[in-house]
C-alpha positions as a LaTeX table, in Angstrom:
\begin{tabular}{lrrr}
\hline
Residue & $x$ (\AA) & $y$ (\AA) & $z$ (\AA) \\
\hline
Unk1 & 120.25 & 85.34 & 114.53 \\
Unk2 & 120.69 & 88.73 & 115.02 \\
Unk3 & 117.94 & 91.90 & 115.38 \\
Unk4 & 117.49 & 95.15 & 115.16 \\
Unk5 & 114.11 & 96.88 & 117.30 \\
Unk6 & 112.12 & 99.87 & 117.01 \\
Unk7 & 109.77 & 101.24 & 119.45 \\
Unk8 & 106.52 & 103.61 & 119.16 \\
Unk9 & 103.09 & 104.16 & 120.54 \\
Unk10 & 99.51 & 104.47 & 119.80 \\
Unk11 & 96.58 & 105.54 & 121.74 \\
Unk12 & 93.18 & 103.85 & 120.59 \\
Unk13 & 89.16 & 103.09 & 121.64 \\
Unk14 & 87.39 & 100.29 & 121.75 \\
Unk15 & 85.47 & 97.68 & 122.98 \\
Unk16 & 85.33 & 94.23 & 123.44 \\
Unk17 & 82.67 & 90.87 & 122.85 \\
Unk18 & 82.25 & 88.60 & 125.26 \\
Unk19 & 82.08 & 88.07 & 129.10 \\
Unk20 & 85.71 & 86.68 & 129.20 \\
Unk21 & 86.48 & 90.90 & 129.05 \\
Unk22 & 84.28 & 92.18 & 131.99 \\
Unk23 & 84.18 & 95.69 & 131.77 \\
Unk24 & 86.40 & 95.80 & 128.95 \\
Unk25 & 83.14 & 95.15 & 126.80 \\
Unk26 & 82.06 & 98.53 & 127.60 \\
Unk27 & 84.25 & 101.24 & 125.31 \\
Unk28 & 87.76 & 102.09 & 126.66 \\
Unk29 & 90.70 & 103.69 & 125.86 \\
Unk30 & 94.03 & 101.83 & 125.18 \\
Unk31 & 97.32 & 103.14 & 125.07 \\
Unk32 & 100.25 & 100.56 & 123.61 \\
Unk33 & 103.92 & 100.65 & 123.37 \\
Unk34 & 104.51 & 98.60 & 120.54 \\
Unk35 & 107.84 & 97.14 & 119.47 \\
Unk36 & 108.89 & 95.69 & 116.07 \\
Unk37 & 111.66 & 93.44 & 116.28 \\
Unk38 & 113.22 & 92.87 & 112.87 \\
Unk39 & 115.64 & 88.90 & 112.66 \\
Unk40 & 118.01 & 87.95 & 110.06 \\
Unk41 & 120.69 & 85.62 & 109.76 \\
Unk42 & 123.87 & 87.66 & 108.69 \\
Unk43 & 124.25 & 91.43 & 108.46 \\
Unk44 & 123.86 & 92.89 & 105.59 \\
Unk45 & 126.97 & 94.34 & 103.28 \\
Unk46 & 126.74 & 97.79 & 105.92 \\
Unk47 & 126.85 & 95.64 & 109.13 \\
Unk48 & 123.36 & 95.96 & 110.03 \\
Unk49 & 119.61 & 94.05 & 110.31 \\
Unk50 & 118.58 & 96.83 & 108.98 \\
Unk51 & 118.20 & 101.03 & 108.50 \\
Unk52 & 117.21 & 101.42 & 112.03 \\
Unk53 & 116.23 & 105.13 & 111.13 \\
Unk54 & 113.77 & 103.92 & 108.03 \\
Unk55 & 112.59 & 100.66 & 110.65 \\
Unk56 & 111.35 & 103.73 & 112.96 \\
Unk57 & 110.04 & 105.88 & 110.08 \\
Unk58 & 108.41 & 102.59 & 108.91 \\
Unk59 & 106.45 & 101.62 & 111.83 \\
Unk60 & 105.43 & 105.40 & 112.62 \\
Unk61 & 103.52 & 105.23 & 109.43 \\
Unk62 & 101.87 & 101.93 & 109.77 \\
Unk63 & 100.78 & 103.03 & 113.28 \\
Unk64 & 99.88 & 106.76 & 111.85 \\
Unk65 & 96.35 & 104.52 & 110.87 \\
Unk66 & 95.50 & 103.32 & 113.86 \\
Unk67 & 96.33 & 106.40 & 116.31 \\
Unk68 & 94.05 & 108.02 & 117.72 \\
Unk69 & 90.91 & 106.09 & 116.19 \\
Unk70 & 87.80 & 104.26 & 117.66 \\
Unk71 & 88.47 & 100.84 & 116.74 \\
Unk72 & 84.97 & 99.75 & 116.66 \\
Unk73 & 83.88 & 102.26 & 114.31 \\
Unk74 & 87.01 & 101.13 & 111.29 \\
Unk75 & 85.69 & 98.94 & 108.52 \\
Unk76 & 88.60 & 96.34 & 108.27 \\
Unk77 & 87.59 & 95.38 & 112.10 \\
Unk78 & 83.78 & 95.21 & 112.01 \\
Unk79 & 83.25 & 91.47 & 113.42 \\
Unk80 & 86.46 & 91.04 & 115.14 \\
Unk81 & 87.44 & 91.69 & 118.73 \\
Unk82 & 90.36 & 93.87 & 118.52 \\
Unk83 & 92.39 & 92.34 & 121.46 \\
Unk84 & 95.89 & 92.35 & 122.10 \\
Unk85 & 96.77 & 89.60 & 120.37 \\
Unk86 & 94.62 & 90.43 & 117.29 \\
Unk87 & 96.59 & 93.88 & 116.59 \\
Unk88 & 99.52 & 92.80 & 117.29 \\
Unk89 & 99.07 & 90.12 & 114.30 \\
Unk90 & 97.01 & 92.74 & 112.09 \\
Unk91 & 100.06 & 95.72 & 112.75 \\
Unk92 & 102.83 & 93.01 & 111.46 \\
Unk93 & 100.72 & 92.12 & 108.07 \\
Unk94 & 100.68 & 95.75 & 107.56 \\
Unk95 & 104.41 & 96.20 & 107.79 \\
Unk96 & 105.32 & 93.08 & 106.11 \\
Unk97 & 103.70 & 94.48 & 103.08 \\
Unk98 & 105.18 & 97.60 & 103.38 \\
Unk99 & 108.59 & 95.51 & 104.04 \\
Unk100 & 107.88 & 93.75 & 100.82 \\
Unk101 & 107.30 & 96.21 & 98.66 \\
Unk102 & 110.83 & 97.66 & 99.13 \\
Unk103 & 110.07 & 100.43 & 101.95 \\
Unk104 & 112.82 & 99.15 & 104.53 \\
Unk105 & 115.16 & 99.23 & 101.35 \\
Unk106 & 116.74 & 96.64 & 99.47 \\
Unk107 & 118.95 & 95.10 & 102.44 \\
Unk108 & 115.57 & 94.31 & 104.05 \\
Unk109 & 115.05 & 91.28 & 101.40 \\
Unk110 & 116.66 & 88.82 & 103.57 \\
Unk111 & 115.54 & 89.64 & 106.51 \\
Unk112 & 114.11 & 86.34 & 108.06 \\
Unk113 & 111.43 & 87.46 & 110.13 \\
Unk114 & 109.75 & 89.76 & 111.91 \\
Unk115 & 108.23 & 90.07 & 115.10 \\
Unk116 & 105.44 & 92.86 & 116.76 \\
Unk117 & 105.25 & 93.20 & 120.44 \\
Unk118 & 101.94 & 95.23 & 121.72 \\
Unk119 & 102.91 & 96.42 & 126.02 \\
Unk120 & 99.59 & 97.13 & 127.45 \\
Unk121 & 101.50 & 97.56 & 130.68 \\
Unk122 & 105.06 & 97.00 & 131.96 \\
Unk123 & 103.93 & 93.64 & 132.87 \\
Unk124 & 101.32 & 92.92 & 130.44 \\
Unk125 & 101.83 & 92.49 & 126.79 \\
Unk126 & 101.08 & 90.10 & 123.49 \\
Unk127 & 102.61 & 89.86 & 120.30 \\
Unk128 & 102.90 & 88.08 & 116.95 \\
Unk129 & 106.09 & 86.50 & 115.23 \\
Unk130 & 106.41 & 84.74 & 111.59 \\
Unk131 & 108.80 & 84.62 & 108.98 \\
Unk132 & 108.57 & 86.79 & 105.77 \\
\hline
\end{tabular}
């Protein structure tokens, strides 16, 4: 299997439910480094996973709605503790839509899966992998 990653960040707020989070329940910053790690199973006809310029581009803009926002205060995450684990799998639905719909290109149809990696730390992080 071969891959292809791309690396950004965001900064967000938020809080969390529950006495499992301590202080975390209170409202807190966040910054993440997050990773998307694009799989397939042969390079495509240019001898890549994929555009690694347009994967970057890609998962700027899927970020770009999240940066810089109070999670707790966003609509699509009223109910829902936004942990770790949560974004990570809420960040890769977004760019698996955008992935089908054709904006990683046309050599992105066969790409087997795709994986998002949230670092809250250098030794701390939580992710979320499935095929598309």
């Amino acid at each position: 299997m071969f891959s292809l990653s791309v690396r950004d960040q965001i900064l967000i707020a938020h809080s969390l439910k529950g006495e499992l989070f301590g202080p975390a329940q209170r409202l807190h910053g966040a910054t993440y480094v997050v990773d998307l790690e694009l799989r397939r199973e042969q390079l495509d006809p240019n001898g890549v996973v994929a555009d690694i310029s347009r994967a970057g581009e890609l998962l700027r803009e899927v970020l770009a709605v999240l940066n810089y926002r109070n999670l707790d205060e966003e609509p699509a995450f009223r109910g829902h503790n936004t942990t770790t684990e949560f974004l990570a799998r809420n960040i890769w639905e977004r760019l698996a839509a955008e992935i089908r719909a054709g904006h990683l290109g046309v050599a992105a149809d066969d790409l087997a899966s795709l994986r998002v990696s949230l670092h809250e730390s250098p030794s701390a992080w939580a992710g979320y992998e499935a095929a598309l």
